[in-house]
N, C-alpha and C positions, 0 to 999 in steps of 0.2 A: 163268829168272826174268825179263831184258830181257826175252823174247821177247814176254812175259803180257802188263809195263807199256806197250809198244809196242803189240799189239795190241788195249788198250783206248784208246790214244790215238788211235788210229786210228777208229775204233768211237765217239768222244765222243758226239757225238749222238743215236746210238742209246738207246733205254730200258733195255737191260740194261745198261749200265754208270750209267742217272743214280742218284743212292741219296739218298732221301728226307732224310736226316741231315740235307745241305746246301743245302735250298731256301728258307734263308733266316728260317722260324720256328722260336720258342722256345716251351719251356714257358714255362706263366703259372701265375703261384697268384693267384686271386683273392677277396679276406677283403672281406667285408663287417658293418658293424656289426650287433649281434644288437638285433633288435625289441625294446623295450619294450610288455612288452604288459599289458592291463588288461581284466578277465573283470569283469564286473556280473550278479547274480544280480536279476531282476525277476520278479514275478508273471507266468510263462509263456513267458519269455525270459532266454536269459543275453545280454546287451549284452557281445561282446569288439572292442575296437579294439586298434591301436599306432600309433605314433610312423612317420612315412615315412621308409626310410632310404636314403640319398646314393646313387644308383649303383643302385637295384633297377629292375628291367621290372614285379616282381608279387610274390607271395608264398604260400608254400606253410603252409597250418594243416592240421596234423593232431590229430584231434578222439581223447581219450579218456574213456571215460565208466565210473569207479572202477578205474584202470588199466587198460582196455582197450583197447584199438585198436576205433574204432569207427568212422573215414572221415578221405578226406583233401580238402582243396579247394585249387584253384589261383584265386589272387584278385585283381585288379591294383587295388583298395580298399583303404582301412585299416580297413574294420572289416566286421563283419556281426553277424546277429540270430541266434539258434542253439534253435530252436522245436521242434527232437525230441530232447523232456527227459521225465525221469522223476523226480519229486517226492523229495528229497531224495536223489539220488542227486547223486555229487562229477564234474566236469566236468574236464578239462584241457586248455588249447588250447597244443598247440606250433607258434610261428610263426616262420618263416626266410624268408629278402629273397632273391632270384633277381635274377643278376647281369643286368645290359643288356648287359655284352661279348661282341662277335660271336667267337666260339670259331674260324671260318673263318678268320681271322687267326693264329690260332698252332698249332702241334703238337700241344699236350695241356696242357688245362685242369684244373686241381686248384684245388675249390673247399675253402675253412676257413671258411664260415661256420656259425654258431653260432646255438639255436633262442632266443628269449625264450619264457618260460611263463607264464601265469596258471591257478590255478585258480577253481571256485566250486560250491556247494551248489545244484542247482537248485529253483525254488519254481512248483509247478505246482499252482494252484486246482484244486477242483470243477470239472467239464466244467458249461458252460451258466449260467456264473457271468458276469453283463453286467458290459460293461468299466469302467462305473463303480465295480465290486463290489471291483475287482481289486486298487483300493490297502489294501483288507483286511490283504491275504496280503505285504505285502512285508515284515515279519519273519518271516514263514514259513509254511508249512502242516504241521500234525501228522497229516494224513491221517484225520482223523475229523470235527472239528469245523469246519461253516461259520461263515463271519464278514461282519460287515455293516459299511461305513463309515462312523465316524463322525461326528456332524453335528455337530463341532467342527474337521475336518479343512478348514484354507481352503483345500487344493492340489487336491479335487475340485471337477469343475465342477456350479453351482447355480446359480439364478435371482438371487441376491441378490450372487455374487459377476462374475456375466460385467457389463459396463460397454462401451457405446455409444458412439461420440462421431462427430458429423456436419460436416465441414466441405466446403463447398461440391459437392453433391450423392456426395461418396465419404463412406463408411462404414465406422469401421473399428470391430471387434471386439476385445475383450481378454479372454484367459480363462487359467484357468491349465491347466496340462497336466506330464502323466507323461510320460516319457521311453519307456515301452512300450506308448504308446496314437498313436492317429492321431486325427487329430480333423478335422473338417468342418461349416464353415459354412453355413444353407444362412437363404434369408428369402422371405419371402410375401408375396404381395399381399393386405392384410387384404381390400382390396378384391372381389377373387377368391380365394376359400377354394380350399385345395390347390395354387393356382398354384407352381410352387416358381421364381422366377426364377432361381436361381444357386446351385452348392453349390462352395463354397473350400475350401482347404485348410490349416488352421492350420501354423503352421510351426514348427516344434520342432528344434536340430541332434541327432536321435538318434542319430547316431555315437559323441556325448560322453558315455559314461557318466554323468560328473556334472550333466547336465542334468535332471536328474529335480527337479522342482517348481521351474520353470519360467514365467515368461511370454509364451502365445501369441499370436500376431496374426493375425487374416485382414483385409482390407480387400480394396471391390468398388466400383462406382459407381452410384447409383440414375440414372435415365436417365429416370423419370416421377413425376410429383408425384403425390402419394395415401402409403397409411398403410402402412405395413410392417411385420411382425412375424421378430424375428431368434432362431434357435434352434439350440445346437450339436449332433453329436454325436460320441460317440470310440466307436472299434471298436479293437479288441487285434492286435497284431501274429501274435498266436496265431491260427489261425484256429477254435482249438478252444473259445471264448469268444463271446457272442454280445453283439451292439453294443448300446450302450443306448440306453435312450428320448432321444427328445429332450427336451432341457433348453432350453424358450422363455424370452428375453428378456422381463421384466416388464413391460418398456414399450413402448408403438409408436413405431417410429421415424415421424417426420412429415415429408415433404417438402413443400413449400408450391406449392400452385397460382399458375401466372402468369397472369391474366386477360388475355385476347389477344383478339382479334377473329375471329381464323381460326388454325388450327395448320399448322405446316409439312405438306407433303404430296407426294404425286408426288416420292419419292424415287428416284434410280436410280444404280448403279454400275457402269461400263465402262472395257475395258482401252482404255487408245490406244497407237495402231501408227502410225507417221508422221503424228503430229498428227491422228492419224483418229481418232473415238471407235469402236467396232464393240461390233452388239448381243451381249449373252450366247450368243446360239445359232450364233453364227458361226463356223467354222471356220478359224484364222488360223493360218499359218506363219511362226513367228518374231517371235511378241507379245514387247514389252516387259512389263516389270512395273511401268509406271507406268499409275494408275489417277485418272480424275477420277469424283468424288460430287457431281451434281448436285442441287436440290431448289428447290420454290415456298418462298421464306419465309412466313414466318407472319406475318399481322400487327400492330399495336397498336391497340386496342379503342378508342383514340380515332380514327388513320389514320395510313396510311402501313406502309411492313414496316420490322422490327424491324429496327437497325443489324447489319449481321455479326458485330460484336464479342461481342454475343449469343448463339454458336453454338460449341459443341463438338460434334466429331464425333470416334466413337470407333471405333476397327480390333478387331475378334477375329477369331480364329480359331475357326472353326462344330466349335462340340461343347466349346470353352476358354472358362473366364471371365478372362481377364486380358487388359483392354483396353490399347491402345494410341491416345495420345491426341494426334489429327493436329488443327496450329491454323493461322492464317490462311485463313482463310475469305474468299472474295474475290464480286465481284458482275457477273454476266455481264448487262449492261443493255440489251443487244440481243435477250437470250432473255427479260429479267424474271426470271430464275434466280438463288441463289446457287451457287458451286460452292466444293471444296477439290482439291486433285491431292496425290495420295498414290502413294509406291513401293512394293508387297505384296513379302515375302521370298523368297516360290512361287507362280511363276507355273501351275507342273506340275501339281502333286496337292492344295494347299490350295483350298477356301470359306472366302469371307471375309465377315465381316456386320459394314455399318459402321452406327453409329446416332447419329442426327444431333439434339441435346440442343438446345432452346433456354431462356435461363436468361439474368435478370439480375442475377445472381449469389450472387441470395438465393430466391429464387421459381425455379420451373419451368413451363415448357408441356409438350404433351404431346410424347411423343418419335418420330422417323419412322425409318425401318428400311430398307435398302437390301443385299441382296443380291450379290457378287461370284460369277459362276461360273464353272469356268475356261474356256479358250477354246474352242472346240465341243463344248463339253457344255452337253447342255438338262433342263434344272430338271423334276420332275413339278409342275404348276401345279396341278392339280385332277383329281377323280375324283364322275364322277355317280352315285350309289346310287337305285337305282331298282323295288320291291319290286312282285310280280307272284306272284299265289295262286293256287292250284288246288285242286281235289279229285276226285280218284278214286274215287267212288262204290264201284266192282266193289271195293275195298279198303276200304273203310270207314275212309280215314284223308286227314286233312288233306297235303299236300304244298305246300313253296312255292320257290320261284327266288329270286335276286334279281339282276339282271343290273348288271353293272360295268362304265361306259363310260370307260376312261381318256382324257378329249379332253386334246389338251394336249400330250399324249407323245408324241413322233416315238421312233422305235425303242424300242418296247415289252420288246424281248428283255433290253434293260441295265436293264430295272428292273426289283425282283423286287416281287411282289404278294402278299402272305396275309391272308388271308379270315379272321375268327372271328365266331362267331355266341354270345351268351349270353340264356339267358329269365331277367329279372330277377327277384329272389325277390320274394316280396309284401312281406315285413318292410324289404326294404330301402330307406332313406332316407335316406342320405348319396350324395351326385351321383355318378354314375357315372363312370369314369373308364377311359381306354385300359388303363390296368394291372389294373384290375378285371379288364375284360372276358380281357385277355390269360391271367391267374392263374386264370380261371373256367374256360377257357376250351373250348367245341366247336370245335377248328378244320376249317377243312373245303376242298376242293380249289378251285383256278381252273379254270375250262373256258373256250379262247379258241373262241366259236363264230361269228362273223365276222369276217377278219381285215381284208376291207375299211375297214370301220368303226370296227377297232378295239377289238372288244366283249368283255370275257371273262363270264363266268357263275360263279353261284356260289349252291349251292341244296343242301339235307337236308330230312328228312321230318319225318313227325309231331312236329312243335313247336306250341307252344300257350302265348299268354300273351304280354308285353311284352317284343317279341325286341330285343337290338342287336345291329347287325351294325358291325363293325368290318376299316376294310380297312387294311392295313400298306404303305407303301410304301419302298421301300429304293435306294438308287442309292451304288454305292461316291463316297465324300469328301462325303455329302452328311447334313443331317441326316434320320432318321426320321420322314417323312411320317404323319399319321394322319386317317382319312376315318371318321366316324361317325354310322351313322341308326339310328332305334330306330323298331320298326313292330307295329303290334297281329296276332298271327293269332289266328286263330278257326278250329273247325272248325264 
C-alpha cells in the first residue's frame, strides 16, 4: 500500500494522478425569479410581455396553442407580437429567464428556475378586413359575421378627430391609435399634387399591452413656405390585413411666405481634412468627420442679406426623416458666404442631406439643399434620354431605340441602370408618375454600346402611341435616382 501512495507522489504532476474533484470549482444552483407575464388578445395578434428579471441574458417562451406544443423562441426582449393565430383558438405562453452566469467557472450548474404563464383566446378578423376595420373585432370574432366600426368610436382615426398644431416651421400631428396598428404620417405639397415630402412614424409603446387607445404623435419640420395637406395611415401588425385608406387632415396646414429679394442658393457640403475642405468626388485617406455647409445668403427685398440669425440648417440621414438641427450659423466675408461646421456620426457608409431654412421666425423663404457624399464616391448627376425611330419596311413594323448617355458618372460599373418603357393609356389623366410607370411596367434590357463615351442603349419594337420611358438609377447608400421622357411614336 506505501509503495502506491509513494509512487503517486512521485508521479504529482503527471495527468493520471491529477482528479478533477480538486480543481478548485463547485456546484452551483442558480434560481432565478419566475416572469411575470401578460398575454393580450387583439384583432390579429396576441400582445405577450413580462416584467425583466435581475440576473437573465434572455428568455426562453414556449408557445402552446389548446395545449399543444406548438414552438419555442429564444428572446433577449420582453415582449413580442404572436401573428400565427387561429380564431378562437386558446394560446399559452410559458416564459423562463436564462441565467447571465458563466457556467465555465464551476463544475456543474443546476438550474431551479421556474416558467410564468399567461394565457388567451385569440381573435382573428376576416382576411382583407382594412386596418381601420380591425377595432370591430376586439370583443371577438364569431367566424361568420362581418362588422364595421363604429362612428361613435373616438379611439379610431378620422378627419375630425387628428389636430394639427404649427410652432415655428415643425409640425406636430396627434391622433389616436390601437396598440395593434402602426401608423404613419405622411403630408404633401398641396402645391405639387402627389409630392409626398416625408412619411413618420407615429409612435405608440406596443410592448405595453395596456396601451391600446392611446395618444400618438409624429412631428417633422416644413423647410418651405407654401400650403400642406397632412394625412395618416395604420397598417396591422398582421400582415394578413390590408392598410387603410388615407385618412386627410381637413385643413391645410399654411406656412407663410418670406418676401426676400433673392433666395439662398449655391449650396454645398464638404468633408475637411487638415483644415482642407475636399470636393465630394475626392478620394481621401483618413477624412475626419467634421463637415462645413456653405451657401450665398438670400437677401432682403429692401437690401442687404439677411442676418445669420435667420438661418437654420438641418442634418438627415438620406432615405430618414428625423432631422437634426445644427445652429450657429457664422459669416465667411472674404467669400460673401455664410457657413455652419457640423460633425456627421459616419463618416463610412451614411449620405447626409443638410437643408438650409431661412425664416424670421414666423415667415419662411424658400429652402436650399446640399448634399454630403462620402469620401470618394461620386454621385450620379444626370442622365440624357435621347429618342431615335426607325422602320423596317421588309417587316412591316415600327421599331425604335432610345439611347442613354450617363455623363456625369465616372465608373459606370457601381451604378446599376434599369430601363422601363410604358404606352400611356388614352383614358388616363392623373400625372404620371415613376411608380405608375414601374407598376405598369415593360421593362426592358441596357445595352452598353460605346464604352468610350460612355453610352448605354435601350430599345423594343412595335410600340405605338404616348411612350415614357423611365430610367432607374441606383448606387449603394445613396438615394433612388429617376430620369424621365415621354415621346410620341408613330408608325
Amino acid at each position: 500500500m506505501g509503495g502506491g501512495i509513494t509512487a503517486c507522489i512521485i508521479a504529482i504532476g503527471l495527468a493520471a494522478c491529477s482528479n478533477p474533484e480538486f480543481d478548485g470549482r463547485t456546484d452551483t444552483v442558480i434560481s432565478l425569479e419566475t416572469p411575470s407575464v401578460t398575454a393580450k388578445a387583439y384583432p390579429g395578434v396576441n400582445f405577450v410581455s413580462w416584467k425583466p428579471v435581475t440576473g437573465a441574458s434572455g428568455y426562453d417562451v414556449t408557445v402552446y396553442e389548446e395545449g399543444t406544443y406548438k414552438g419555442r423562441k429564444s428572446l433577449s426582449t420582453y415582449s413580442f407580437p404572436d401573428t400565427d393565430l387561429v380564431n378562437g383558438k386558446t394560446y399559452t405562453y410559458s416564459v423562463e429567464a436564462i441565467s447571465t452566469t458563466n457556467p465555465g467557472t464551476m463544475r456543474e450548474v443546476y438550474a431551479t428556475n421556474s416558467r410564468g404563464e399567461a394565457s388567451v383566446k385569440a381573435i382573428v378578423p376576416p382576411a382583407g378586413t382594412k386596418s381601420l376595420e380591425l377595432p370591430a373585432y376586439e370583443g371577438g370574432y364569431d367566424g361568420t359575421n362581418t362588422k364595421t366600426v363604429s362612428e361613435s368610436d373616438n379611439w379610431v382615426v378620422k378627419p375630425g378627430n387628428i389636430t394639427v398644431a404649427v410652432a415655428d416651421g415643425t409640425v406636430s400631428v396627434n391622433f389616436p391609435m390601437k396598440a395593434y396598428l402602426r401608423y404613419t404620417v405622411k403630408y404633401y405639397n398641396n402645391d405639387l399634387p402627389h409630392e409626398i415630402n416625408a412619411a413618420v412614424d407615429g409612435k405608440l409603446n406596443v410592448s405595453d399591452p395596456n396601451a391600446n387607445n392611446a395618444l400618438g404623435q409624429a412631428s417633422f419640420d416644413i423647410t418651405d413656405a407654401g400650403s400642406y395637406q397632412v394625412a395618416v395611415v395604420a397598417s396591422a401588425y398582421n400582415e394578413y390585413y390590408a392598410d387603410s385608406d388615407e385618412v386627410i387632415y381637413g385643413e391645410l396646414v399654411k406656412i407663410e411666405k418670406l418676401e426676400l429679394g433673392s433666395d439662398t442658393r449655391d449650396a454645398n457640403a464638404n468633408y475637411i481634412y487638415n483644415d482642407i475642405k475636399i470636393a465630394n468626388n475626392a478620394v481621401v485617406n483618413g477624412a475626419t468627420n467634421d463637415v462645413r455647409v456653405s451657401f450665398l445668403p438670400a437677401t432682403k427685398k429692401e437690401d442687404g442679406n439677411v442676418p445669420t440669425s435667420w438661418y437654420k440648417v438641418y442634418r438627415r440621414v438620406d432615405g430618414e426623416y428625423t432631422n437634426t438641427l445644427i445652429t450657429n450659423v457664422k459669416e465667411d466675408a472674404a467669400k460673401a458666404t455664410y457657413y455652419v461646421d457640423d460633425k456627421v456620426p459616419d463618416v463610412n457608409t451614411k449620405k447626409y442631406v443638410y437643408t438650409i431654412v431661412v425664416t424670421d421666425g414666423e415667415k419662411y423663404g424658400k429652402a436650399a439643399t446640399a448634399d454630403l457624399n462620402r469620401p470618394g464616391d461620386i454621385k450620379v448627376k444626370g442622365i440624357d434620354i435621347e429618342y431615335v425611330g426607325q422602320e423596317d419596311l421588309t417587316k412591316n413594323e415600327s421599331t425604335w431605340r432610345i439611347d442613354i448617355t450617363p455623363n456625369s458618372v465616372a465608373d459606370s460599373s457601381a451604378t446599376t441602370l434599369t430601363a422601363y418603357y410604358w404606352v400611356k393609356p388614352a383614358n388616363w389623366v392623373t400625372p404620371v408618375l415613376a411608380n405608375d410607370i414601374i407598376e405598369h411596367n415593360q421593362e426592358v434590357k441596357l445595352t452598353i454600346v460605346d464604352k468610350t463615351e460612355n453610352r448605354q442603349r435601350v430599345g423594343t419594337t412595335t410600340v405605338e402611341g404616348n411612350v415614357y420611358l423611365l430610367v432607374k438609377a441606383e448606387r449603394p447608400g445613396y438615394t433612388t435616382q429617376y430620369f424621365m421622357k415621354d415621346f410620341t411614336i408613330k408608325y
